[in-house]
N, C-alpha and C positions, 0 to 999 in steps of 0.2 A: 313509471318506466324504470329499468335496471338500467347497473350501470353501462353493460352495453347497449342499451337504447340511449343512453345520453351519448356515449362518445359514436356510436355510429350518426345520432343527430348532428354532432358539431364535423363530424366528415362530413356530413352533407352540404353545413353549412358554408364550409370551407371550403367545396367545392376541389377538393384532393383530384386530383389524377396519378398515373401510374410514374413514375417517375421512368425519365429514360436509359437512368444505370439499370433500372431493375425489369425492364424491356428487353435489352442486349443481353443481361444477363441471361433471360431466362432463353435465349434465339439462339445464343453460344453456346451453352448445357447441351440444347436440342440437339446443332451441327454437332457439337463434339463427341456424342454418343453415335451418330453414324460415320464420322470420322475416323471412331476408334474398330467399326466392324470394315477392313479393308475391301470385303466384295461387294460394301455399296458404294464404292468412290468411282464416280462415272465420268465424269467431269474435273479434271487435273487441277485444270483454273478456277475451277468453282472452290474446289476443296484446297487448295494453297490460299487462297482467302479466306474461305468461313478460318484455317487452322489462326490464321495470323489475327481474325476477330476475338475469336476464343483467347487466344494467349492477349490480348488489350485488353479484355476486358477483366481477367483475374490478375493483371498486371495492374488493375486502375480500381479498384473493388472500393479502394480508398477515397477516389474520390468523390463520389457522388454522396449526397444527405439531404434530408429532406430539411426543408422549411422549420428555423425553430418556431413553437408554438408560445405564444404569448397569454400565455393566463392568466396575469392581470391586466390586462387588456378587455378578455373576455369575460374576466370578473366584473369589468367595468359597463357592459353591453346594456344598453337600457331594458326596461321592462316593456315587451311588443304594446302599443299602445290600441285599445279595445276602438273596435270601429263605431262609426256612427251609424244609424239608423240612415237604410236609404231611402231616400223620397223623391230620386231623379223621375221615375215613369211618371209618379203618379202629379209630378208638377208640371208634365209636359202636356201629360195628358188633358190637364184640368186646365193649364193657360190655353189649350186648343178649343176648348168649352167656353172660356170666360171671353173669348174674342170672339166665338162665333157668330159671324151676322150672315145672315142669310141673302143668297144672292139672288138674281133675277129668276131664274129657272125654279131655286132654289122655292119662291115664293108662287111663280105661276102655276109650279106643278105639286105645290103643297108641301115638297119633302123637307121642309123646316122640321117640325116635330120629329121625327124619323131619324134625322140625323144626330139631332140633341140628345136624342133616347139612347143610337148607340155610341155617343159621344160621353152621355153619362155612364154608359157600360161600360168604354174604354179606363174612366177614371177607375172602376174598380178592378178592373181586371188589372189595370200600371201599379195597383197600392196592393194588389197581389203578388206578382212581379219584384216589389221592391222588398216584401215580407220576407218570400223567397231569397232575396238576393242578402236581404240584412240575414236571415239564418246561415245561408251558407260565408259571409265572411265571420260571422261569430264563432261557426263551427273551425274556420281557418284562424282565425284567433286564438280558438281556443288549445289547436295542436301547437300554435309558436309558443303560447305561455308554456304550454307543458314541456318542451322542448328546451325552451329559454332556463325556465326552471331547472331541468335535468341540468344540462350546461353548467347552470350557477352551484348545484351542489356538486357535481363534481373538481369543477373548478376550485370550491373552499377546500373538498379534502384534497387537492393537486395540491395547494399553497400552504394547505396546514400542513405538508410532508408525510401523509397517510400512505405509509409505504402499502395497506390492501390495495389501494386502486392502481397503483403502479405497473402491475399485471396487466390489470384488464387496458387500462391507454393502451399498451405495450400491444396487445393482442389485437385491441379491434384496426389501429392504423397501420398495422403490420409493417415498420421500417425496414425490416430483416431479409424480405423477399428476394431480395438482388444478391442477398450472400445465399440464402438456403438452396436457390434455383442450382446455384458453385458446388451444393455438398456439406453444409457445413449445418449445425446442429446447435442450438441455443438451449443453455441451463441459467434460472437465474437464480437469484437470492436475494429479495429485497430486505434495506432499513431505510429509514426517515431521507439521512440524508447521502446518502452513496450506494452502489448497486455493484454488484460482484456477478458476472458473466463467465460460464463455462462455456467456450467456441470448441465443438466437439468440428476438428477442419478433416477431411478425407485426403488421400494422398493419389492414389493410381487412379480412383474415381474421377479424381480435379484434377490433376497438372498430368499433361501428356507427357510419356514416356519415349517419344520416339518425334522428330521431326518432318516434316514434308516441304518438297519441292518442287518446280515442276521443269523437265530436264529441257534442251533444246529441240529434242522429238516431237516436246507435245505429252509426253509420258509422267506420268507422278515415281515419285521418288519420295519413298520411304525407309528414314532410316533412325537408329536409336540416337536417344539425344543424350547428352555425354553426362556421367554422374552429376559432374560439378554444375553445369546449366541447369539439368532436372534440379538440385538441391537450394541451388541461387533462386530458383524461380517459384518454388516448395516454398522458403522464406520468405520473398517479397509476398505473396499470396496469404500466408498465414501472421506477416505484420499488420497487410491491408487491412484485415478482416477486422484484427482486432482494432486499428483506427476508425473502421466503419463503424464498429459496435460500438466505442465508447462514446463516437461524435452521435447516433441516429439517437441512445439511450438519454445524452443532456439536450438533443434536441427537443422532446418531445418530455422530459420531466424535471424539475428544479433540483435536482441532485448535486453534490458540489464535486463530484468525485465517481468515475467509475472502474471497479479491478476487474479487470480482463485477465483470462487464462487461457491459452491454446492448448488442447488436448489433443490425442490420437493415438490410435492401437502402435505398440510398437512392443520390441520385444525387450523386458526387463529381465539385464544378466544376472542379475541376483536370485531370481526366479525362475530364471529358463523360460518364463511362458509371455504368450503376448499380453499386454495389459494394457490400459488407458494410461497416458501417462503428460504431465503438462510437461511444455516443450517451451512454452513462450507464456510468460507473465508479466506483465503492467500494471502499476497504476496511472492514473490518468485524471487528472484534476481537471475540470472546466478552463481556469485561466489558461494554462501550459496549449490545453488542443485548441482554446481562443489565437493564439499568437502561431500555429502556423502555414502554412501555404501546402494546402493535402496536395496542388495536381504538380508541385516541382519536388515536394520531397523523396525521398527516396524512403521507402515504410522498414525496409529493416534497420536505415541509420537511424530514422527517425525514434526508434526505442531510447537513444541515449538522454531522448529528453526528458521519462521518465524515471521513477523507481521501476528497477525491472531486473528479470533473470531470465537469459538466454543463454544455451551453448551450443554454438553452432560449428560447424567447416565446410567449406566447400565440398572434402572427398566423401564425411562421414556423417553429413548433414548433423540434425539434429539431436543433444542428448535429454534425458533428463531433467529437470529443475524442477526446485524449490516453488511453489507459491508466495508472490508480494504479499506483503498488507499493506494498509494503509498509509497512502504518502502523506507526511506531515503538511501542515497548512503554510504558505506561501512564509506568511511572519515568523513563522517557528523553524522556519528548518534551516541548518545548519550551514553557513557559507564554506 
């Protein structure tokens, strides 16, 4: 089996479901694309709702993560144990035989013999039965070992820090779904023990330009939503993202460390032209996003707890910046 047959084995095993940040998410993408075309807003009340879903849910992008994965745990999973041979028929059928006494009838009208005949059928037809039944659990045996198996090897190179498989985890549990459903676009760059994430985040795509209300009429009321809001709300969105990315990435791999970079088209004055350009960068050690509370913090203060480079304003949004490295280890770095 490849490595995506072992890790889509262990989803199965795990019994995953959709998580319900990345449900909302993808329900508020929907609304907010018809939101954004004004002649299908039919319903005032409907659309001052979905508007104010939509802005909760890129307001909260942060908080939802999946389940971290324990692989030594799973390292630890026994080996399926091989079944026994069955011989329930063909014991029932044969104590049916070995009890058989024949009763009044049974002797008046002769069918003693008759019945033992097909009573001795029955015993082979149950030891056929149980043949059957032993190959079909041997054959269900045999998919857990190979499965169990797949499991175990991926599992070793999880814990050996085998930055190849890091990918493909990545790929088959797909954590990301509840940001990309937003706009947003994933570059990685694996090593053993840290991962480096380009979040390619969209701007007029993702965050509305324009506010809705619904007047005393009954009527919608559409109107531009004010630089500084759009800009505050651009940031908390493109903080979230990258707190998602670094929490879903140590969820699901033993990494000690992940650098996040926010990207997006903008225009470089030194260039004149639009370019890709990082706007927000972190790094993000496991302890530091261990210690703090995603649904009370605030995602763009929440940067100060890393190594990071942001420049922002409220009038002129986002500039430029440098790319982090590596945040020094907890014992090493500098009081």
């Amino acid at each position: 089996m490849s490595w995506k047959g072992a890790a889509r084995s262990f989803v199965a095993t795990t019994r995953r479901i959709e998580r319900d940040q990345q449900r909302r998410g993808r329900v508020a993408a929907q609304q907010f694309k018809q939101l954004q075309k004004e002649e299908a807003i039919t319903n005032a009340t409907q659309a001052v709702a979905n508007y104010n879903e939509y802005l909760g849910v890129i307001k909260s992008v942060h908080h939802d993560c999946n389940d971290p994965i324990d692989w030594v745990t799973i390292q630890r999973e026994p080996t399926p144990v091989p079944p026994l041979p069955s011989t329930e028929h063909e014991q029932k059928a044969q104590l049916a035989l070995d009890t058989y006494q024949p009763g009044f009838f049974d002797r008046l009208f002769k069918r003693g013999p008759g019945k033992v005949k097909r009573m001795t059928e029955a015993v082979g037809t149950a030891r056929q039965q149980d043949q059957q039944l032993t190959a079909e659990r041997q054959a269900e045996h045999a998919r857990q070992l190979t499965a169990w198996q797949d499991r175990q090897d991926l599992t070793r190179q999880v814990l050996a820090k085998d930055s190849d498989v890091y990918s493909q985890v990545l790929e088959i549990f797909t954590p990301f779904e509840g940001i990309r459903q937003l706009g947003s676009r994933l570059e990685f760059t694996f090593t053993a023990d840290h991962i480096e994430v380009d979040v390619h985040v969209g701007t007029a795509e993702v965050i509305p330009d324009f506010v809705v209300t619904q007047l005393a009429s009954g009527k919608l009321s559409r109107k531009t939503l004010p630089i500084s809001k759009f800009n505050e709300l651009y940031q908390d969105y493109v903080c979230g993202c990258l707190l998602r990315v670094a929490r879903e990435v140590q969820a699901h791999l033993p990494v000690s460390q992940v650098v996040v970079h926010a990207l997006t088209k903008q225009l470089n004055p030194a260039t004149g032209l639009i370019e890709n350009q990082v706007i927000a960068s972190a790094a993000m050690p496991r302890d530091t996003l261990a210690q703090l509370n995603f649904t009370a913090l605030d995602p763009s203060d929440s940067m100060r707890n890393f190594n990071h480079t942001m420049k922002f304003t409220k009038t002129g949004g986002f500039q430029a910046v440098d790319r982090v490295g590596l945040a020094a280890p907890i014992q090493n770095r500098k009081k």
